[in-house]
DRENGUTI-506155 format. One record per atom (N, C-alpha, C): x negated, y, z negated. Coordinates in steps of 0.02 Angstrom, whole numbers, padded with zeros to 5 digits, always signed. Example, Ala and Ser with C-alpha at 12.3 -4.5 7.8 and 13.67 -1.06 7.14 Angstrom:
BEGIN
-00660-00284-00390/-00615-00225-00390/-00660-00165-00390/-00642-00112-00354/-00684-00053-00357/-00645+00002-00394/
//
This chain:
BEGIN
-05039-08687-12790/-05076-08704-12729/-05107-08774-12737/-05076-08813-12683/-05137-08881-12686/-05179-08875-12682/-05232-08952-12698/-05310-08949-12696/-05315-08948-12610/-05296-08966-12570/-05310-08959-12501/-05290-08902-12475/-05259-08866-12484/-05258-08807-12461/-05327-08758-12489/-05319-08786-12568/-05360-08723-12598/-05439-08733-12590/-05448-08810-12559/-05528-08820-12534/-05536-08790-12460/-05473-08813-12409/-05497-08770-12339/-05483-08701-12351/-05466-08668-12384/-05452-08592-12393/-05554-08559-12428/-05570-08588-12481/-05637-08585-12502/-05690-08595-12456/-05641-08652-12409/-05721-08664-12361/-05735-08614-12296/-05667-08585-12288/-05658-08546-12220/-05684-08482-12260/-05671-08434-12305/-05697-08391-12339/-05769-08380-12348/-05795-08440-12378/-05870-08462-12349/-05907-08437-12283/-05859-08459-12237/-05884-08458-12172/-05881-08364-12140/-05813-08363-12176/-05818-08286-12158/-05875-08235-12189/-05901-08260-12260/-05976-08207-12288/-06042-08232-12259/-06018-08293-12228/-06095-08308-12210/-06081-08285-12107/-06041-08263-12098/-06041-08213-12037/-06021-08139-12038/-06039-08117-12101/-06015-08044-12110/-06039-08024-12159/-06092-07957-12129/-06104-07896-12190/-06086-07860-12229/-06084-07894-12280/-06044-07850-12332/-06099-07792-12370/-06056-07760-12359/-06113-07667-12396/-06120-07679-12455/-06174-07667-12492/-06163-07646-12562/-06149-07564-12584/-06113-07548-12655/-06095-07485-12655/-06162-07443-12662/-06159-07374-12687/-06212-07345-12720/-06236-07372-12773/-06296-07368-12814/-06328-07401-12864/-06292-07473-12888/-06293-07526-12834/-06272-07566-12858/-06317-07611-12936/-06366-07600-12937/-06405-07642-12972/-06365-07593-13040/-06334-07527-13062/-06310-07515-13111/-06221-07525-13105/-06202-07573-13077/-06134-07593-13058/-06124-07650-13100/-06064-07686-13145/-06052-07743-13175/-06001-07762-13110/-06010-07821-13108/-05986-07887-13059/-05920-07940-13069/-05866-07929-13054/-05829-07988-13089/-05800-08038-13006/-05796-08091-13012/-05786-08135-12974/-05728-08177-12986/-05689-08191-12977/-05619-08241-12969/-05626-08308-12931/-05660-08362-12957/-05651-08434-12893/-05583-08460-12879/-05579-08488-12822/-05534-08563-12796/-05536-08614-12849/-05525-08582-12920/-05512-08637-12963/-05457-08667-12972/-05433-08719-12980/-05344-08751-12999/-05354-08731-13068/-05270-08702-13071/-05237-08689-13108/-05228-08614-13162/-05271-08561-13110/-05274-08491-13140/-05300-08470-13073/-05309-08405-13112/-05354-08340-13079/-05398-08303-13134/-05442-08328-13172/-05471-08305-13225/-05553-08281-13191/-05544-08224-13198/-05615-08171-13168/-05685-08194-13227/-05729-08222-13191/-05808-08235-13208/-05838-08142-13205/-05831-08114-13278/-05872-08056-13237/-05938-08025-13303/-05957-07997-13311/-05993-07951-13343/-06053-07992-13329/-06070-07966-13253/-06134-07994-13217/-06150-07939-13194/-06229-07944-13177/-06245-07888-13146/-06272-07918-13073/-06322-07892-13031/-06321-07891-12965/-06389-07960-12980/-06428-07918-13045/-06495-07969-13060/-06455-08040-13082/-06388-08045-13105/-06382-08113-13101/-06346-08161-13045/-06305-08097-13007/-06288-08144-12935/-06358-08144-12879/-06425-08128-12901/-06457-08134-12829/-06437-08087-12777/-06450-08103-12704/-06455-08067-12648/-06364-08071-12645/-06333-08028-12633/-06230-08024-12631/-06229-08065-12585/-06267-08060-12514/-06226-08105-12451/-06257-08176-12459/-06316-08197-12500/-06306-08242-12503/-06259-08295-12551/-06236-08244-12598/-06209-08284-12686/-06123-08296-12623/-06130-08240-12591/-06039-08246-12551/-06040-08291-12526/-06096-08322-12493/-06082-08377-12425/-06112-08422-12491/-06120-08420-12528/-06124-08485-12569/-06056-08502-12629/-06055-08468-12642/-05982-08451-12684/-05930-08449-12670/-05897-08429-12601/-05863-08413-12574/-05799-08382-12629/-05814-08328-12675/-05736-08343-12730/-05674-08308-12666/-05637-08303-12713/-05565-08294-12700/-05553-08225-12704/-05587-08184-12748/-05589-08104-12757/-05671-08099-12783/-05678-08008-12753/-05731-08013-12792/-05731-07933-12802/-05751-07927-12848/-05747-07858-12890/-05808-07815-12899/-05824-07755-12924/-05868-07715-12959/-05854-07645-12985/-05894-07613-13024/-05852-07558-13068/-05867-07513-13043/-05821-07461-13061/-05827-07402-13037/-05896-07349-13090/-05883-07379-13123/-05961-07376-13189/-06022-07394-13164/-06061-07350-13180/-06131-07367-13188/-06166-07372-13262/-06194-07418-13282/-06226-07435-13343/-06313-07446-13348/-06308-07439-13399/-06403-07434-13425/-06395-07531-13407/-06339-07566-13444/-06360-07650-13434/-06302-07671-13417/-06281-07677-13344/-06213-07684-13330/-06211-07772-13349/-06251-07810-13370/-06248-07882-13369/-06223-07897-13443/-06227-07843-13489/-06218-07869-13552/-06152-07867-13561/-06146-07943-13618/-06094-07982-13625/-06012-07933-13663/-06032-07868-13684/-05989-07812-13728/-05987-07759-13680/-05945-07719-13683/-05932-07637-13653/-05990-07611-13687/-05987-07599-13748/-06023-07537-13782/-06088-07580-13781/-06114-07619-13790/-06212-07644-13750/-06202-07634-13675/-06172-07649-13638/-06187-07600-13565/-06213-07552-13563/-06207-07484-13599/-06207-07410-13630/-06208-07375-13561/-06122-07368-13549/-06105-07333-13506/-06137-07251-13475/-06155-07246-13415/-06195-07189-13395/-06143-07116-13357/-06110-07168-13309/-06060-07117-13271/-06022-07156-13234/-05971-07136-13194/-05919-07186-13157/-05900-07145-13097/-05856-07167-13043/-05832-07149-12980/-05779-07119-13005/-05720-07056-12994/-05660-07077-12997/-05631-07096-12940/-05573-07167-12966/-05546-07193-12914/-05479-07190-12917/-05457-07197-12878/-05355-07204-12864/-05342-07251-12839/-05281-07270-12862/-05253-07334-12838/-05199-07313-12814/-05154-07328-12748/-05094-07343-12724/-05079-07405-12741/-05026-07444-12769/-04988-07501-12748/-04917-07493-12711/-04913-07504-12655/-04856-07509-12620/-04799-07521-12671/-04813-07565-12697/-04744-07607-12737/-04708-07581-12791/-04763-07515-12819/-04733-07448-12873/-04730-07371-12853/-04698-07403-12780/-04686-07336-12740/-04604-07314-12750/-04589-07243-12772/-04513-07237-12767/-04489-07240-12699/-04422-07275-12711/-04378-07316-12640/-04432-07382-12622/-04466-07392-12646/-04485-07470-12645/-04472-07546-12679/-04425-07572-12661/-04400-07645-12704/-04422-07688-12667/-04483-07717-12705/-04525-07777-12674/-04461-07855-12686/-04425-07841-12690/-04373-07886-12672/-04339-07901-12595/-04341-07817-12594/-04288-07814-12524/-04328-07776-12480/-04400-07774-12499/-04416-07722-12423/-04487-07761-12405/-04489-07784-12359/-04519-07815-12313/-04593-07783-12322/-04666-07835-12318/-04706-07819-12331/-04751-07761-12290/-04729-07769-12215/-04759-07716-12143/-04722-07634-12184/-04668-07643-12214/-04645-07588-12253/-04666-07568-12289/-04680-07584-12348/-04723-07593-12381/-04778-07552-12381/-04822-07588-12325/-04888-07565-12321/-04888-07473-12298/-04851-07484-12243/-04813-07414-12229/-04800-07352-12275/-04765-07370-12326/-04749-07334-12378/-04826-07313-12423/-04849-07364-12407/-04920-07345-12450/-04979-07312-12408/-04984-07315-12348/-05033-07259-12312/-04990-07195-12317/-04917-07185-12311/-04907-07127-12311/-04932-07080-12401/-04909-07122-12451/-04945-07110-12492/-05013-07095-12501/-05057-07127-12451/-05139-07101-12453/-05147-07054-12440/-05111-07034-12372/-05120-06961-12341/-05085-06932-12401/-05064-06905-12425/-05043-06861-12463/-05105-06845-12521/-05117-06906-12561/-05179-06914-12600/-05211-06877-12578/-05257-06908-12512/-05316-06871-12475/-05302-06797-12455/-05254-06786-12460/-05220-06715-12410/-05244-06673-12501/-05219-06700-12550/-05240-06656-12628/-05293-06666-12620/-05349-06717-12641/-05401-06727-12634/-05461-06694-12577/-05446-06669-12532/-05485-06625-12505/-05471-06548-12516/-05381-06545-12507/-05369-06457-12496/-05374-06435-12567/-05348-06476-12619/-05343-06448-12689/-05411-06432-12727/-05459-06490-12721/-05506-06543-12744/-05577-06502-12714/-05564-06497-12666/-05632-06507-12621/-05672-06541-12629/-05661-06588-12646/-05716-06656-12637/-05734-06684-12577/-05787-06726-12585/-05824-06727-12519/-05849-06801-12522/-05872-06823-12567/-05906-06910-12569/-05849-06944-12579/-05801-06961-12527/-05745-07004-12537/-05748-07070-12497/-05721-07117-12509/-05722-07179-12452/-05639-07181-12475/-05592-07186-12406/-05537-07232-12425/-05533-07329-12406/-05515-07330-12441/-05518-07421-12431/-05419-07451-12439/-05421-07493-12382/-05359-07529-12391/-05385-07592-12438/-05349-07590-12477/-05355-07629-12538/-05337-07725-12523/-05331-07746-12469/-05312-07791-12458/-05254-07836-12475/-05215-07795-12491/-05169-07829-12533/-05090-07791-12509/-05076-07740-12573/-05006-07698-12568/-05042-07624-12565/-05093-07604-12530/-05106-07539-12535/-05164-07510-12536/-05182-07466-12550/-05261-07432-12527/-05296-07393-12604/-05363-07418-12583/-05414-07362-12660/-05429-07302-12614/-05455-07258-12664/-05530-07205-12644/-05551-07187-12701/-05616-07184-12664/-05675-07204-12731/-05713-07117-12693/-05705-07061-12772/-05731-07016-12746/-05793-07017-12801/-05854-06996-12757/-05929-06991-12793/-05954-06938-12803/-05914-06893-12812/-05954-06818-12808/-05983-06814-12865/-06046-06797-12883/-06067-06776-12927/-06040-06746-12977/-05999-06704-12991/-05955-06674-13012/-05902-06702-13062/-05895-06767-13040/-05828-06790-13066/-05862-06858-13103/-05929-06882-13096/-05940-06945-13138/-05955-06956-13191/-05946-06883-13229/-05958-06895-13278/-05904-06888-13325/-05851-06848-13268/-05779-06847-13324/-05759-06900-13387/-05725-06901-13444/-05692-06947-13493/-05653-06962-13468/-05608-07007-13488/-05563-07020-13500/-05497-06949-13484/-05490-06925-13508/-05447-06865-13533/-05437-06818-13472/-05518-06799-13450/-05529-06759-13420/-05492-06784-13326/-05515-06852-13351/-05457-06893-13273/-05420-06903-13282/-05356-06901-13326/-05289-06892-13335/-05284-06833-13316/-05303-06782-13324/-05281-06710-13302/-05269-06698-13233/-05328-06757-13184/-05335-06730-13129/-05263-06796-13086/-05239-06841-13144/-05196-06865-13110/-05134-06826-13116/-05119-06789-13182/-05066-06744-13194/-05056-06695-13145/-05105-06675-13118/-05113-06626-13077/-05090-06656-13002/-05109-06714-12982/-05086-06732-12900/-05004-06780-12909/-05013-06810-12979/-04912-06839-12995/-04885-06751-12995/-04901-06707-13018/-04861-06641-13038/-04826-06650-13107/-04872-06695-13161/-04837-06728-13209/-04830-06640-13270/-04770-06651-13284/-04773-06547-13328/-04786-06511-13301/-04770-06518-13234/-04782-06432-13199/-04716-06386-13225/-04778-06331-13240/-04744-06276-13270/-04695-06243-13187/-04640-06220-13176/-04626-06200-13108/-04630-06131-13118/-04615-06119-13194/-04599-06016-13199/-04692-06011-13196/-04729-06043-13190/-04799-06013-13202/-04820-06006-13134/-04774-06038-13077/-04805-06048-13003/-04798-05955-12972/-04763-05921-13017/-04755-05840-12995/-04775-05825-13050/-04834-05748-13037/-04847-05714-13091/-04795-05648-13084/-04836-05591-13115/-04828-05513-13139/-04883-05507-13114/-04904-05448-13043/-04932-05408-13032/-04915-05330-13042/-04964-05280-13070/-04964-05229-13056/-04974-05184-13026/-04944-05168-12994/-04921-05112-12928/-04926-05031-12959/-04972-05000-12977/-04958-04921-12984/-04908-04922-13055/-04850-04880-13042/-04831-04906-13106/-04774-04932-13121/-04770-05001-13064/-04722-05021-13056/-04756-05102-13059/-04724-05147-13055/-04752-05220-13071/-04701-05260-13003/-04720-05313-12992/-04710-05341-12958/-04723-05427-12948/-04675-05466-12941/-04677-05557-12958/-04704-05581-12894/-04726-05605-12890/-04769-05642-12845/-04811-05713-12837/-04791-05763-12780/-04800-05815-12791/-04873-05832-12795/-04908-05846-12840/-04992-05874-12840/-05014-05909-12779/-05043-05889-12735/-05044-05907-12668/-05139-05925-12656/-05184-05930-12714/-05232-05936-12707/-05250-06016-12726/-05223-06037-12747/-05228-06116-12749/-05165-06128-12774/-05175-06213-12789/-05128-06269-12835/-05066-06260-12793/-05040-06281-12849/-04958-06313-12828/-04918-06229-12796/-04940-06178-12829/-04913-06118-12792/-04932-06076-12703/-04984-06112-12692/-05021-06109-12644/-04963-06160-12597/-04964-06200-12616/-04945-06256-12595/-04857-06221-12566/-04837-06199-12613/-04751-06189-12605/-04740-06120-12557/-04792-06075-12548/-04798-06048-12522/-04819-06050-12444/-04851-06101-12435/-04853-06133-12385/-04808-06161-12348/-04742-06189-12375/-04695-06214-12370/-04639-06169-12341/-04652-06113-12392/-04602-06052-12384/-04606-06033-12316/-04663-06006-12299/-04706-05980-12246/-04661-06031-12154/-04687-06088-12188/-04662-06132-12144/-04565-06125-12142/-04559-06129-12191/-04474-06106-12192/-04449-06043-12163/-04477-05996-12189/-04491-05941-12148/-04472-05924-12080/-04530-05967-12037/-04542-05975-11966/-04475-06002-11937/-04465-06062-11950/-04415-06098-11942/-04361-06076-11934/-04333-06009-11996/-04261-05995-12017/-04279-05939-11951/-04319-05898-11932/-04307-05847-11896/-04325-05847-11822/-04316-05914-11821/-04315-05959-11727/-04248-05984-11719/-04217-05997-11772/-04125-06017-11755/-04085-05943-11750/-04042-05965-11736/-03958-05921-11715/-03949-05885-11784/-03917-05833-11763/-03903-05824-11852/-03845-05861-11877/-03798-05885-11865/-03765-05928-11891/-03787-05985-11912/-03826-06030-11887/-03876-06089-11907/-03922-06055-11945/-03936-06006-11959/-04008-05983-12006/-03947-05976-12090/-03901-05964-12073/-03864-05955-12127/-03830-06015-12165/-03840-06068-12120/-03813-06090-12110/-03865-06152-12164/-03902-06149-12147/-03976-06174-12172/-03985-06163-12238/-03993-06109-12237/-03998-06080-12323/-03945-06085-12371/-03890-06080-12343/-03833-06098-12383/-03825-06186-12413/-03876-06233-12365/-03877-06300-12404/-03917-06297-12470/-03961-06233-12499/-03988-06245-12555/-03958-06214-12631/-03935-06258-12664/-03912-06243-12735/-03924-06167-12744/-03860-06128-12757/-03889-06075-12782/-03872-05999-12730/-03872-06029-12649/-03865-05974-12609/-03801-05979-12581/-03759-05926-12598/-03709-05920-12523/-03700-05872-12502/-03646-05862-12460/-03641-05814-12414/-03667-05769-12422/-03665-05721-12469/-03697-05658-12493/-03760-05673-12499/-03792-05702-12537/-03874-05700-12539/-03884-05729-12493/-03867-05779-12428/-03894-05803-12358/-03910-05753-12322/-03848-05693-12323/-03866-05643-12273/-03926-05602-12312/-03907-05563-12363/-03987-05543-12417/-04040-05572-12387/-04078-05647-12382/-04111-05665-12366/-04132-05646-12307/-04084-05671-12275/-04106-05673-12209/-04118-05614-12178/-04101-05564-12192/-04100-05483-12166/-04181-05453-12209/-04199-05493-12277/-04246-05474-12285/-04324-05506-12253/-04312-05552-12231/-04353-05611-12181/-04377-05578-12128/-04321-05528-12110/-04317-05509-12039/-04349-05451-12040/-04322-05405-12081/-04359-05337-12105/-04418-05317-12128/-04444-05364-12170/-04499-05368-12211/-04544-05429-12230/-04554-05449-12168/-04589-05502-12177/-04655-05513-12202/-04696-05465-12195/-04756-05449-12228/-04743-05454-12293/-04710-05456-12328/-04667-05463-12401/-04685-05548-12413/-04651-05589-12369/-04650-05649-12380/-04726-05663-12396/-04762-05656-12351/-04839-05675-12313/-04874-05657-12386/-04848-05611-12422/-04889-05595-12484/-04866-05612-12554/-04806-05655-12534/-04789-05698-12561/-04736-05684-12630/-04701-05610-12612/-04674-05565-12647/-04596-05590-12658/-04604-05623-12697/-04513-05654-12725/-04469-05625-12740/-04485-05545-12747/-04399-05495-12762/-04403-05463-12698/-04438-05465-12649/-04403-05451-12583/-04333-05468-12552/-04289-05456-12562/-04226-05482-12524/-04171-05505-12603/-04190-05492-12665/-04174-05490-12734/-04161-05560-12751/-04131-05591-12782/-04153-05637-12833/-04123-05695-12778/-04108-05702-12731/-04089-05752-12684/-04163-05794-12650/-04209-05746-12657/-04253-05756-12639/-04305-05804-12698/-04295-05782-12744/-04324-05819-12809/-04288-05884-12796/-04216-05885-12810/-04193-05970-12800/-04231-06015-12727/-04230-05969-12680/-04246-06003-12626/-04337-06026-12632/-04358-05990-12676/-04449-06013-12692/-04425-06073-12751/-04409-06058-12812/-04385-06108-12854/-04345-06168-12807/-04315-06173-12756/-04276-06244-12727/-04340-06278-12673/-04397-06238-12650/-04424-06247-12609/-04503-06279-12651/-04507-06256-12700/-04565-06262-12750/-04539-06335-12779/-04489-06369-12795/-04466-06423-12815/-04466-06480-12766/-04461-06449-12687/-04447-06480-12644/-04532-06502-12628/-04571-06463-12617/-04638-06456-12595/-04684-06513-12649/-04661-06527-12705/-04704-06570-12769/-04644-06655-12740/-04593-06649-12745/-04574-06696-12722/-04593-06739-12662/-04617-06708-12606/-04632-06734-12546/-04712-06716-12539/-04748-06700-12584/-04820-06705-12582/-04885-06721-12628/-04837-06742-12692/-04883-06770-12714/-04896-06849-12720/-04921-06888-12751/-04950-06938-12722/-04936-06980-12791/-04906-07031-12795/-04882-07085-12853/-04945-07140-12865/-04995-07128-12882/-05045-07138-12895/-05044-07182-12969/-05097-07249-12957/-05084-07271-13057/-05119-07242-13104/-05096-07239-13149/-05137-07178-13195/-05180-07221-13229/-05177-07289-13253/-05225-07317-13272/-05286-07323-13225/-05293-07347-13177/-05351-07340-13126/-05374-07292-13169/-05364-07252-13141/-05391-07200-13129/-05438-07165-13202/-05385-07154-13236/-05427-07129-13316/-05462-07189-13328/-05476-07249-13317/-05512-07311-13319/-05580-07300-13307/-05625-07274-13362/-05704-07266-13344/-05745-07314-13319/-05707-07384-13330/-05751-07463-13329/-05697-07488-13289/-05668-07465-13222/-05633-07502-13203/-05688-07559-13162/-05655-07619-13153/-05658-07687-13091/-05622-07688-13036/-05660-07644-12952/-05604-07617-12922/-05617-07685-12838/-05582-07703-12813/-05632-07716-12751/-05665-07709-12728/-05713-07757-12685/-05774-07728-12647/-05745-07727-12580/-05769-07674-12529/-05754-07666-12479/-05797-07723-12453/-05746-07742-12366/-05786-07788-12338/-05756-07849-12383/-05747-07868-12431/-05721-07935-12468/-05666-07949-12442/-05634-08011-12454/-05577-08045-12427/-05541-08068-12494/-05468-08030-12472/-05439-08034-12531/-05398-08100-12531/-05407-08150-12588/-05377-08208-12598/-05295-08211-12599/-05278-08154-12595/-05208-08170-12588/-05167-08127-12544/-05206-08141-12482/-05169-08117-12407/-05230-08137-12352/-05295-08161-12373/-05332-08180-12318/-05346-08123-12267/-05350-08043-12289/-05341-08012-12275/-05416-07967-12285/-05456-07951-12235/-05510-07897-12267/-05508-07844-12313/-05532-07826-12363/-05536-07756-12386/-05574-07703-12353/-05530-07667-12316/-05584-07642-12272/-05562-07577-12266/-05641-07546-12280/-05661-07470-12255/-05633-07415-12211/-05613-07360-12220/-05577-07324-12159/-05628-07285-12168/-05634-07238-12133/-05626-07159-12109/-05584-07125-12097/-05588-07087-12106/-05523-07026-12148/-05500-06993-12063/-05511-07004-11995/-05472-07015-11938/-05472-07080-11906/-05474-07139-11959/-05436-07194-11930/-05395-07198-11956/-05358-07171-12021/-05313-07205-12061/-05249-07193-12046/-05230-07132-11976/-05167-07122-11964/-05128-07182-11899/-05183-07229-11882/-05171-07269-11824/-05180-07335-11849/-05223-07338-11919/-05244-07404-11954/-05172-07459-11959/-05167-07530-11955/-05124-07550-11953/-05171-07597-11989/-05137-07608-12050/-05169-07674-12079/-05161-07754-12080/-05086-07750-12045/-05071-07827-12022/-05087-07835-11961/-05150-07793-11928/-05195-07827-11869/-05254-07799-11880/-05255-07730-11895/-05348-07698-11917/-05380-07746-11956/-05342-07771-12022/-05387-07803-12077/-05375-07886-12073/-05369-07897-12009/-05362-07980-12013/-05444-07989-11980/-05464-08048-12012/-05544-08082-12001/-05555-08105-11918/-05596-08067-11895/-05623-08101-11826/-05626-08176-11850/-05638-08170-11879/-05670-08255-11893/-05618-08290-11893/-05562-08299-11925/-05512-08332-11925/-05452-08333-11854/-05499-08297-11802/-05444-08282-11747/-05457-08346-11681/-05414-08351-11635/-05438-08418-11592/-05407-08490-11592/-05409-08496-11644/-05396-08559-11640/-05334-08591-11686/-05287-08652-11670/-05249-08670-11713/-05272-08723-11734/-05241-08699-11796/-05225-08758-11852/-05165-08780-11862/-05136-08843-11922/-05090-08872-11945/-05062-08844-12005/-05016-08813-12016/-04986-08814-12098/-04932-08818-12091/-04909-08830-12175/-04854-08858-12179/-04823-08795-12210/-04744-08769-12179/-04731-08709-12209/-04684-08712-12258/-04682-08675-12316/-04655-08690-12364/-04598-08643-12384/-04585-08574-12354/-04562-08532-12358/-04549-08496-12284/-04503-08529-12274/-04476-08513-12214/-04465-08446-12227/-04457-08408-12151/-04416-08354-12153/-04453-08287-12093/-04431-08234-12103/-04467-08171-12056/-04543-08176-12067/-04580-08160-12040/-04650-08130-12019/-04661-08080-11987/-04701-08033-12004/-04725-07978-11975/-04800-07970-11994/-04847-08012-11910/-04932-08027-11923/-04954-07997-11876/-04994-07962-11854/-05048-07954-11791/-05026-07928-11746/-04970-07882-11754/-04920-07861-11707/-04879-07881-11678/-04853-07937-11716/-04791-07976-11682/-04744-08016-11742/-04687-08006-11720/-04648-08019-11786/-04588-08080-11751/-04589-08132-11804/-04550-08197-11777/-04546-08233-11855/-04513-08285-11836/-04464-08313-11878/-04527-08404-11890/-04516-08395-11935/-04568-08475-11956/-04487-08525-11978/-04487-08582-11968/-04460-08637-11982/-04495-08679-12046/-04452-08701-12077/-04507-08745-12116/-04526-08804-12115/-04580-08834-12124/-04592-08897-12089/-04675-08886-12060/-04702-08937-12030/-04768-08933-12010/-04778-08889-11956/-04803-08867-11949/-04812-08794-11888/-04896-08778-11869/-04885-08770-11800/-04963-08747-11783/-04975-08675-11760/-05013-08657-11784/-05028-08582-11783/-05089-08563-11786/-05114-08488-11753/-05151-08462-11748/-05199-08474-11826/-05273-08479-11832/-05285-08495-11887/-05270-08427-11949/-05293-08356-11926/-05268-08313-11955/-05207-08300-11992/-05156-08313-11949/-05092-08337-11981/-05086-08384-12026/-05114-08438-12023/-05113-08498-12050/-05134-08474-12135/-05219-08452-12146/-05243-08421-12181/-05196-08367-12223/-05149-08329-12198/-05098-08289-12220/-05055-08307-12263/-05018-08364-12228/-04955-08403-12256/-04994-08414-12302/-05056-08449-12320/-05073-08504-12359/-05091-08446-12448/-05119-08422-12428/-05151-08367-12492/-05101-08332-12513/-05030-08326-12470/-04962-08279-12484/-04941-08326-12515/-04948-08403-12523/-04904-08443-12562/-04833-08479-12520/-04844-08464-12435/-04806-08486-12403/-04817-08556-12351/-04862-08567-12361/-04895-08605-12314/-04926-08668-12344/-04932-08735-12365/-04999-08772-12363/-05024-08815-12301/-05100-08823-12318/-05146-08863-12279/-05141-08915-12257/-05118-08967-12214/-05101-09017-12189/-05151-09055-12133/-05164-09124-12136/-05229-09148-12078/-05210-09117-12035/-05253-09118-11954/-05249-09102-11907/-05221-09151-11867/
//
């Protein structure tokens, strides 16, 4: 990045904290601070500050204007001191990270950034979908991360004091990393007879059962030729165990509902085993595992403007996030209105603010938001007016 770009990019940033409230988190004064400037020739983070050494936040922003700005998910006895272990860590948030760009079927080569982003809210919902039904947690914020994807920062009491270890488990648990599948059915005892049955009171068996349930419904609203027809696409069933099934669906459905897997004989087991594989595949959530087991992570601050998309980090609520569009929700009032000059450097597609067109390269005038975009994406520089 040139020096003229990278001074009007600092100065407009400026302008945006000194017209916008930025929140502080919970106990910020036990939060460590790291900051990133508009320096040439890196991105090297100023951090193991505390709040007593940046002063009042909205004023150090509108004076500082950096380029990123960070704080931990940690709370410390001295978040300012210069070592981890003199901090003397107290408790932490757990947080999750999505990145779009380490999503499976995602090649940040060939898939367009509005895609992208896409791929990564659907990933949140899923997160949040474990995170409440599995979890029951309750002190959550989701945040679009400003960048390739979204945090949540959950505060429950409960969880801030976890290790290390203890938050790997809970990521093993929403990746489905070693799920046992023969453990998702037990052995109940029936009189004096026993009986397999899918665990239908939580977790991942709850979950497949749910699925079933839904499969269920589905198979016994079609034709019977299409219901057979259906079941026969899964490894394992044909003709003979389709009809088995399906005659036991029909007969004994209170069977299903209780989640009884030798109802209809072992056709029915494959069809929980193909459906239990299917159900972890399409619901759990590809989450980074470092975040997360990270007791001292440096995560964004909401409300900040991320230096490399000119883009807010900004706050949802858990019924905005199915309508949230971040290449127009999280673009800066401030930067909207008016054009500027740049020079484009990387021609090619765009997809900004709800409208998608083709840039030329060469000097170009554009909306300043846009402008701001190109420029922090590395596509754009600053040119007189």
């Amino acid at each position: 990045m040139d020096g003229r770009t990278r001074e009007y990019l600092e100065g407009r940033f400026g302008d945006y904290y000194r017209s916008t409230d930025v929140p502080l988190p919970p106990a910020p004064g036990e939060r460590e601070w790291g900051v990133i400037p508009w320096s040439a020739g890196g991105t090297r983070m100023h951090r193991h500050q505390s709040l007593l050494d940046l002063g009042d936040l909205s004023d150090y922003l509108a004076r500082s204007a950096p380029r990123h700005v960070y704080f931990s998910s940690a709370r410390f006895a001295d978040p300012g001191a210069a070592s981890m272990d003199d901090k003397d860590w107290r408790e932490a948030d757990l947080v999750f990270d999505i990145d779009a760009d380490h999503l499976p079927g995602i090649d940040p080569e060939t898939t367009g950034y509005a895609d992208m982003l896409d791929a990564g809210k659907e990933a949140l919902l899923d997160l949040l979908d474990l995170l409440e039904d599995d979890f029951d947690f309750e002190e959550m914020q989701a945040v679009f991360s400003g960048g390739r994807g979204y945090h949540v920062h959950v505060r429950d009491e409960s969880v801030r004091g976890l290790d290390s270890e203890a938050r790997r488990e809970i990521v093993d648990y929403i990746r489905a990393i070693d799920l046992d599948f023969d453990a998702l059915i037990e052995t109940r005892q029936h009189g004096t007879t026993t009986q397999r049955v899918l665990r239908t009171e939580g977790g991942w068996g709850r979950r497949t059962h749910r699925r079933l349930l839904e499969f269920v419904d589905a198979l016994l609203e079609m034709e019977e030729d299409a219901a057979l027809s259906r079941l026969k696409e899964l490894d394992g069933i044909g003709d003979g165990r389709a009809k088995t099934i399906l005659g036991a669906f029909r007969n004994n459905p209170d069977a299903v509902r209780e989640g009884n897997v030798e109802a209809g004989g072992p056709g029915v087991r494959t069809l929980v085993e193909a459906l239990a594989h299917e159900t972890v595949e399409d619901e759990t959530s590809p989450i980074d595992e470092p975040v997360t087991t990270d007791t001292k992570r440096l995560i964004r601050l909401p409300k900040s403007l991320h230096g490399g998309s000119g883009l807010v980090v900004e706050p949802l609520d858990r019924d905005e996030i199915d309508d949230f569009d971040p290449l127009s929700d999280a673009v800066p009032d401030r930067f909207r209105g008016r054009d500027i000059a740049v020079k484009v450097t990387d021609p090619g597609e765009v997809e900004f603010d709800g409208d998608s067109f083709t840039l030329d390269s060469g000097v170009q005038s554009v909306d300043e938001s846009l402008g701001v975009f190109l420029m922090t994406r590395g596509r754009a520089e600053k040119v007189t007016e």
